[in-house]
Backbone as a chain_set.jsonl record, in Angstrom:
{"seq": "XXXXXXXXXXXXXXXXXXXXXXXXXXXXXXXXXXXXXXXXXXXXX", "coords": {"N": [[0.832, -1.205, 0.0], [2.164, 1.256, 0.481], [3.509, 1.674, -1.413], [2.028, 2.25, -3.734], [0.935, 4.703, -3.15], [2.537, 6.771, -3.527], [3.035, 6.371, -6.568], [0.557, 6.916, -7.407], [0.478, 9.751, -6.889], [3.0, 10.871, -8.262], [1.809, 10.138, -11.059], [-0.073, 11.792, -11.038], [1.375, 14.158, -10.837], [2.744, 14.074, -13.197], [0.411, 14.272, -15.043], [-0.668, 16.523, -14.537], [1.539, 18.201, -15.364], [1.826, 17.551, -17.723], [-0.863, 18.379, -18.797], [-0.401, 20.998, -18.515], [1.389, 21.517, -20.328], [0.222, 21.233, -22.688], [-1.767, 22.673, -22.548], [-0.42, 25.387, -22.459], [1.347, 24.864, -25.057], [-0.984, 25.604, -26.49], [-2.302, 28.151, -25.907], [0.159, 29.306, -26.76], [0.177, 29.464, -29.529], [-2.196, 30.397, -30.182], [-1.724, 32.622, -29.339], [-0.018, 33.721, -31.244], [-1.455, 33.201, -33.431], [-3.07, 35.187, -33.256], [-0.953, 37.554, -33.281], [-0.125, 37.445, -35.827], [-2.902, 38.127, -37.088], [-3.119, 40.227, -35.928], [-0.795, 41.912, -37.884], [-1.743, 41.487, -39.94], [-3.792, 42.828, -40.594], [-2.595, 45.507, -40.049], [-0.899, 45.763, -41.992], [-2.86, 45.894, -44.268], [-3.811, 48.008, -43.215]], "CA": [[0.0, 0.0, 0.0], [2.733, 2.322, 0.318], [4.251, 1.933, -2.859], [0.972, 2.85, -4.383], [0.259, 5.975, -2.696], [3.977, 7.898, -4.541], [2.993, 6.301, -7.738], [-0.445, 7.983, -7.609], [0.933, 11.591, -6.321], [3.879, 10.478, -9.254], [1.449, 10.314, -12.022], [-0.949, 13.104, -10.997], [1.996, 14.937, -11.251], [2.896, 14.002, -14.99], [-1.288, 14.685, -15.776], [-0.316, 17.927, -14.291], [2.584, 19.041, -16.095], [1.384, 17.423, -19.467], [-2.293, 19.173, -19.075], [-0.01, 22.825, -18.218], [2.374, 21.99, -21.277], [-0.385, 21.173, -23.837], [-2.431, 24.149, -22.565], [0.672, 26.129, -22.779], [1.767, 25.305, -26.523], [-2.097, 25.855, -26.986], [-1.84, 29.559, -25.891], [1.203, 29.687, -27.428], [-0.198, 28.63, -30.668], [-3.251, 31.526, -30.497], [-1.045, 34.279, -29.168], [0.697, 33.455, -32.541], [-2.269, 33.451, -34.538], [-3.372, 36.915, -33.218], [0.015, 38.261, -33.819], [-0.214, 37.17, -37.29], [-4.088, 38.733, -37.595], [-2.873, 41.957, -36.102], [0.377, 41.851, -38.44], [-2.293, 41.563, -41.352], [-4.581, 43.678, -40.702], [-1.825, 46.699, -39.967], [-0.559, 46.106, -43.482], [-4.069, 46.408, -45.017], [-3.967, 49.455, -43.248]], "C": [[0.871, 1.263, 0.0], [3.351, 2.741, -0.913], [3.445, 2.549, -3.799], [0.53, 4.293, -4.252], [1.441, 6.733, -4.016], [3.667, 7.649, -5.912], [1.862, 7.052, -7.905], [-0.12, 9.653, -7.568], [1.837, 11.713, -7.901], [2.982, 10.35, -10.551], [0.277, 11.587, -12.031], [-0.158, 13.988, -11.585], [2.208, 15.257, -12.651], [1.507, 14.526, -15.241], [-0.784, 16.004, -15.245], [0.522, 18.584, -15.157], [2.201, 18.482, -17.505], [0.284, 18.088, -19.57], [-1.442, 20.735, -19.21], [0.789, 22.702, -19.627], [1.447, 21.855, -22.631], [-1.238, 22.477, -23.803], [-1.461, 25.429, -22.982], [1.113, 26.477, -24.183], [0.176, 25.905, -27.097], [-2.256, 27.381, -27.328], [-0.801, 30.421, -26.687], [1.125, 30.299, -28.727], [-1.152, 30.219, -31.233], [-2.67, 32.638, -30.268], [-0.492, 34.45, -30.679], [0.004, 33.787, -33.731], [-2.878, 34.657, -34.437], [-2.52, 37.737, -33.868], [0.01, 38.772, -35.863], [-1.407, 38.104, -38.062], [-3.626, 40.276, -37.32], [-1.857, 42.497, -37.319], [-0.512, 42.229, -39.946], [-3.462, 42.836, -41.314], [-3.49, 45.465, -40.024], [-1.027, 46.851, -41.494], [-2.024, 46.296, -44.178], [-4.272, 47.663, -44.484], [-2.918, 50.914, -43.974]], "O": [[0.379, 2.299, -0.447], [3.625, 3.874, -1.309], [3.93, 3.31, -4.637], [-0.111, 4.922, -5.094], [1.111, 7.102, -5.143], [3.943, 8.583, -6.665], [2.052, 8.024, -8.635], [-0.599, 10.516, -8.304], [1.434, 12.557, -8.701], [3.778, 10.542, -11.47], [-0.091, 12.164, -13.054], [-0.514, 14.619, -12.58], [1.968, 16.327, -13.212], [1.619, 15.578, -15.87], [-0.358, 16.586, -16.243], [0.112, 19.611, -15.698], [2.378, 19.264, -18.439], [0.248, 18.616, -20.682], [-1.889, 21.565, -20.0], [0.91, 23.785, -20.201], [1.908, 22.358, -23.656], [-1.401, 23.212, -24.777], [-1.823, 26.311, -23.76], [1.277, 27.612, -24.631], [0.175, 26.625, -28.096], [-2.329, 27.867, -28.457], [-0.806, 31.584, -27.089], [1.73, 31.309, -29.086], [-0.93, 30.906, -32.23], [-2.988, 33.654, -30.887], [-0.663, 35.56, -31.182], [0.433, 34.375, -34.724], [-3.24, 35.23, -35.465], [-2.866, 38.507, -34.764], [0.088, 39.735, -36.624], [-1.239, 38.675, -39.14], [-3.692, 41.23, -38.096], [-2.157, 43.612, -37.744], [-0.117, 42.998, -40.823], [-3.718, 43.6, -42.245], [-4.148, 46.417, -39.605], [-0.656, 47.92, -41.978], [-1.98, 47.358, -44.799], [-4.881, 48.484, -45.169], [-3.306, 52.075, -43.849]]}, "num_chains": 1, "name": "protein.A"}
């Protein structure tokens, strides 16, 4: 029973840091695609 408990805390963790790094490139991803919309729409201006 003890060995079980660290592996649970031990993979929460990973679901943690893989949910923050996929949300992360996600953000990443749209800050990017704004950039790009503002970028276009300041040359059409």
């Amino acid at each position: 029973m003890r060995g079980s408990i660290p592996f649970k805390i031990s993979s929460l963790l990973d679901y943690i840091i893989e949910f923050i790094l996929s949300y992360g490139l996600i953000s990443v991803t749209s800050i990017a695609d704004q950039m790009q919309k503002l970028s276009s729409l300041a040359q059409t201006i």
